[in-house]
N, C-alpha and C positions, 0 to 999 in steps of 0.2 A: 629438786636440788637447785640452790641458785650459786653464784660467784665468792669466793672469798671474800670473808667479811674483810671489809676496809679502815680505815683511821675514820677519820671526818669526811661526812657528806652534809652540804649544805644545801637549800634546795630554794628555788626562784621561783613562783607560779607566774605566770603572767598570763596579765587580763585583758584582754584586746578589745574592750569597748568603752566608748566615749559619747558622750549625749552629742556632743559639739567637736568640733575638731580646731585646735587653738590655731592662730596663722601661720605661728612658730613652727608647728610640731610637725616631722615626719617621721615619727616613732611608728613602728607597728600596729597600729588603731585601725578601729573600723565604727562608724557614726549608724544608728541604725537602718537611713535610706543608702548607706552605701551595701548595705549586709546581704538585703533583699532574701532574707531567711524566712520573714513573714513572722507574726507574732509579735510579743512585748518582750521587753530584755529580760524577762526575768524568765519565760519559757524557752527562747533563745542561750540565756546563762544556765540551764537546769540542765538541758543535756552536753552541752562545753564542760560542766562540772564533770558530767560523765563520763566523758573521755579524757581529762586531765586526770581521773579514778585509774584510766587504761593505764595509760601510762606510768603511773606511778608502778604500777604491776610488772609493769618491761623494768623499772628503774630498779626495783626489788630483787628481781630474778638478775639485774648483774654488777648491783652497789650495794649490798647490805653494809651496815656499818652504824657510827654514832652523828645523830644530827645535833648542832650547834646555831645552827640558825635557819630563820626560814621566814620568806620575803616575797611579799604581795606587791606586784609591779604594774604598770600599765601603760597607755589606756588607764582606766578609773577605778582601781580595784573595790572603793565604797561604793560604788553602783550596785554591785551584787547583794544579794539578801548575807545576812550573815552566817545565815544557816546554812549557804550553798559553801560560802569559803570555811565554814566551821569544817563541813565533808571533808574538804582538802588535810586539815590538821590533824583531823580524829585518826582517817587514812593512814597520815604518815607515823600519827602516834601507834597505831596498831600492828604496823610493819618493823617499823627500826627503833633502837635504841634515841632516843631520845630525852636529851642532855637536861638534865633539872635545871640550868639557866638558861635555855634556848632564847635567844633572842627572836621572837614573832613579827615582825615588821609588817604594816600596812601604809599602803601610800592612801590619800585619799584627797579629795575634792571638797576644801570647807563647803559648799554648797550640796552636799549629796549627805551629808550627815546631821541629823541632833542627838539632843543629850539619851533619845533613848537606842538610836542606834548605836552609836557610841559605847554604851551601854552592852549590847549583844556583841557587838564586834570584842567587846574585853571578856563578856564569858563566854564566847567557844575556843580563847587560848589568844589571841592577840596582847602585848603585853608593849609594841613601842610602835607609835605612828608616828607619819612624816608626811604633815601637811602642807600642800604647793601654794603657798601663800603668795610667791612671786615680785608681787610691788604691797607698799601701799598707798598708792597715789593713785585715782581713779583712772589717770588722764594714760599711764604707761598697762595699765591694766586693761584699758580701753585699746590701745594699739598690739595687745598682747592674745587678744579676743577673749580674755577670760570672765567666767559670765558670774566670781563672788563679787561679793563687795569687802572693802578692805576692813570696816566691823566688825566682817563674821568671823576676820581670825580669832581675836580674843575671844569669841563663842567657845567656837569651837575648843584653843587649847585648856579653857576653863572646865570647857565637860570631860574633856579626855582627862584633864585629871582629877574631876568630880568622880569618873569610875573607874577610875585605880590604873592606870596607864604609867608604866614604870617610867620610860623618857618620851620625851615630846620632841620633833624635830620639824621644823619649817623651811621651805625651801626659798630662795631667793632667783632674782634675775637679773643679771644687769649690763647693760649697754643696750637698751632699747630707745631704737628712735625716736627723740624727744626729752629726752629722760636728761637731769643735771645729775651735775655732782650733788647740789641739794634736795632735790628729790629723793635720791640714792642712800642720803645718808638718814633724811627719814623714815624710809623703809626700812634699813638696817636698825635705827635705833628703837623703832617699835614695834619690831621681832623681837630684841632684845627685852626691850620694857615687859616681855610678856614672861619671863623667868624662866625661857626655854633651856632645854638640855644640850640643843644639839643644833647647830645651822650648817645651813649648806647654801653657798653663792655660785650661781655658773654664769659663767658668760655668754651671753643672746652668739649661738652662732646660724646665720643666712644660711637653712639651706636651700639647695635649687629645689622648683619641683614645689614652694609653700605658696601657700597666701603672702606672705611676709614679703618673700623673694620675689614674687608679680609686684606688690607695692613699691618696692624699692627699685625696682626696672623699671618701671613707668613715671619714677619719679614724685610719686607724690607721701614718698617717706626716704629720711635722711639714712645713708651706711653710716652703723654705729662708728663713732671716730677709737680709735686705737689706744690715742694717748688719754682718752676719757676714761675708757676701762682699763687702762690701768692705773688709775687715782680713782676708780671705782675698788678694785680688787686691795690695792694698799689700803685703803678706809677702812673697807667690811674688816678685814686683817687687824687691826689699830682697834678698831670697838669693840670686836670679839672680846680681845684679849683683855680690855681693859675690864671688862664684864665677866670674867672669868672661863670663858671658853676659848680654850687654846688650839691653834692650828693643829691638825695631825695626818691633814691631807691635801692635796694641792685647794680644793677645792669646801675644805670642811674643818669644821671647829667645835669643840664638847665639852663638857665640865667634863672633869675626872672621872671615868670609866661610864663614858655615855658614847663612846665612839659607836659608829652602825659597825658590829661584827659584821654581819655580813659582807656588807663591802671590803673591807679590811680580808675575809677572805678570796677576795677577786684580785685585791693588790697585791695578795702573797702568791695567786694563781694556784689554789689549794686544789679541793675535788668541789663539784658543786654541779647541780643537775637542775638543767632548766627545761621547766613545763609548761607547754603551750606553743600556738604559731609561733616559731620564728625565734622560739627562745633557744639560745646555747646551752651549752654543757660543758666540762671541761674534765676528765677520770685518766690520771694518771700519765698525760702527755698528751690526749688524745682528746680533740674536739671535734662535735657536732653541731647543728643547728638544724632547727626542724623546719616542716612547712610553712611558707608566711602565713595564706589565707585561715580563716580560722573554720569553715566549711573545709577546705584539703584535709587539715586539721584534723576535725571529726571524722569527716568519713574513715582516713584510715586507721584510726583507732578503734572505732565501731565495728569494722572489717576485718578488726586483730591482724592489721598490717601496722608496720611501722612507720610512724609520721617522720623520720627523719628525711631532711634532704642532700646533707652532704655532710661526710667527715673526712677529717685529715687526721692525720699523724704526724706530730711537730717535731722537728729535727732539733739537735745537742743546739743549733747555733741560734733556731729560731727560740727554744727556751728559756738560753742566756740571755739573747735580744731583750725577750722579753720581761725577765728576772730587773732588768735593768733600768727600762722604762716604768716597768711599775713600782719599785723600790724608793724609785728617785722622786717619786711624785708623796712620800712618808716622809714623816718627823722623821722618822728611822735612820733615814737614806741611805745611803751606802757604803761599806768597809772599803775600806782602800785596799785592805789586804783579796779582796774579791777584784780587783781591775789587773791589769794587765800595765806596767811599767808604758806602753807607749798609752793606755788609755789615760792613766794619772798626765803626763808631759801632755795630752790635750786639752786639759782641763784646768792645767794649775792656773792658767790666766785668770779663769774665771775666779778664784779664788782671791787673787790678788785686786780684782776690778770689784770686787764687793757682792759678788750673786753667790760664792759659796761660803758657809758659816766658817772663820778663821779658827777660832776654839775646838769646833767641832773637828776640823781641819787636824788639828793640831794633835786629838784625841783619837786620830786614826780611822774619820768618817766622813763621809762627804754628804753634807747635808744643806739643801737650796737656803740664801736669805728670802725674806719678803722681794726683795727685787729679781731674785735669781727665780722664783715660779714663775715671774711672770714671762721669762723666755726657758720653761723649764724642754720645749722643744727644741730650742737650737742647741741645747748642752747635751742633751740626747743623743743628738744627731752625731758629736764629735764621738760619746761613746760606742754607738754602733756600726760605726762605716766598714 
């Protein structure tokens, strides 16, 4: 007997290894001499696949329902063989329903892929990758520790759609020390040049605790400046559009129906079940998150214990909180008729001072301009106090 079957489940693997660890990054990753598992990654990935098999079992016995998407994260999820992340797919094809346009996402490493991995990654079911391109300028790619070279993107988005990859999507990065506005806007415009489907631009945030964050305390790397990145963010914004890939998220731009579902369901705060160290979940109001280490991980999977390490139960207010944060960061944005009379009288300013769309305004919606993302937190802040 397992749980009431559900609406939509969407589901998140994530892949916690990385050959190199970027200066940037303190994502959940592990580099192989940090692992000390012994072996090569692919013996080390073969039984990880194993116990992400576990779990999906725990996830079956209390989410059945219809999948809609499903997204390969990391850490480097093209490192693995494709046959290991295929297990993952077949798995969940053999468990749930499983939506004839399932969006399949893979992240990947221009450097960890050619045309014939690429290749196997689209017949075990992958259907849209999102390659971390980042710069293309060797000099911010160099302060970035990323170990492609900025050639390989066009490689790479030519073979993904040499073997049938529905959208293409490239990631971007910007306000890294050193970096201009010119630099910035080359990289933008030859992601674009490449007839991608889909970009995404984030902002370099310091955290403590990186490589990045030691360079920058010691001085011998500049704090990204404030007012750069945001005539970084207005740019990406302005060439998108003019290219045909229109905003539809604080951070993201798509030709017409190339938006990452998946994500879109994280913005709606739908159901969605994440696998592996450290990955969240979120079913019905109620969030978890499991082990970080990816050894905790396994063992208690293998053990037929449960790798979770903490869940909450989220209250009517942290809900709405959240409904509101996330809404506000969509083309969507938000009804008017959804705030509360003293939340409108805190915001109308912003309306008036140019950061909320006046038309939209007018049509009974509140929805950021280009200038209004770029303090889309301090609007936030009025709505939730």
């Amino acid at each position: 007997m397992h749980a009431k079957k559900l609406g939509d489940l969407s589901f998140y693997v994530h892949i916690p290894y990385c050959v190199k660890r970027c200066g940037y990054c303190d994502f959940n990753t592990y580099t192989p001499s940090e692992l000390r598992e012994g072996g090569t990654l692919e013996t080390v990935s073969y039984d990880y696949i194993d116990a992400v098999l576990r779990e999906l079992d725990l996830a079956y016995e209390q989410a059945p329902g219809t999948v809609p998407t499903i997204f390969f994260g990391g850490g480097t999820p093209s490192l693995l063989p494709a046959r290991d992340l295929g297990r993952v797919i077949s798995s969940i094809r053999e468990r749930w329903d499983v939506a004839h346009d399932c969006e399949i996402t893979l992240e990947a490493n221009p450097d960890t892929v050619d045309a014939q991995k690429l290749g196997e990654l689209r017949k075990v079911g992958f259907n849209r990758i999102s390659f971390g391109m980042q710069s293309a300028m060797p000099h911010v790619l160099r302060v970035l520790d990323r170990t492609h070279h900025p050639e390989s993107i066009a490689r790479v988005v030519s073979g993904a759609r040499g073997v049938g990859f529905e959208s293409v999507s490239l990631d971007l990065i910007y306000g890294t020390p050193g970096e201009s506005l010119k630099d910035w806007r080359r990289s933008v415009e030859s992601a674009l040049a490449l007839g991608i489907d889909h970009l995404s631009a984030y902002a370099l945030i310091v955290e403590s605790g990186t490589k990045l964050a030691a360079q920058i305390k010691r001085g011998e790397l500049a704090v990204p400046i404030d007012d750069l990145m945001a005539d970084m963010y207005l740019l990406v914004d302005e060439l998108c559009e003019e290219a045909g890939l229109s905003w539809y998220e604080l951070s993201n731009w798509s030709k017409p129906n190339h938006e990452s579902r998946h994500n879109i369901a994280y913005w709606k705060n739908s159901n969605w079940w994440g696998l592996g160290p450290g990955a969240h979940s979120h079913l019905n109001g109620t969030r978890w998150w499991n082990v970080k280490h990816p050894s905790a991980y396994k063992n208690a999977l293998l053990r037929s214990q449960s790798p979770v390490q903490e869940r909450e139960i989220l209250t009517d207010q942290q809900r709405s909180d959240e409904s509101v944060m996330l809404s506000i960061r969509m083309n969507h944005g938000i009804l008017l008729t959804d705030l509360t009379a003293a939340q409108i009288v805190r915001v109308e300013g912003y309306r008036e001072s140019g950061h909320l769309n006046k038309l939209r305004w007018s049509e009974g919606l509140l929805q950021l301009t280009p200038q209004g993302r770029l303090i889309a937190d301090r609007i936030v802040r009025e709505l939730v106090v």
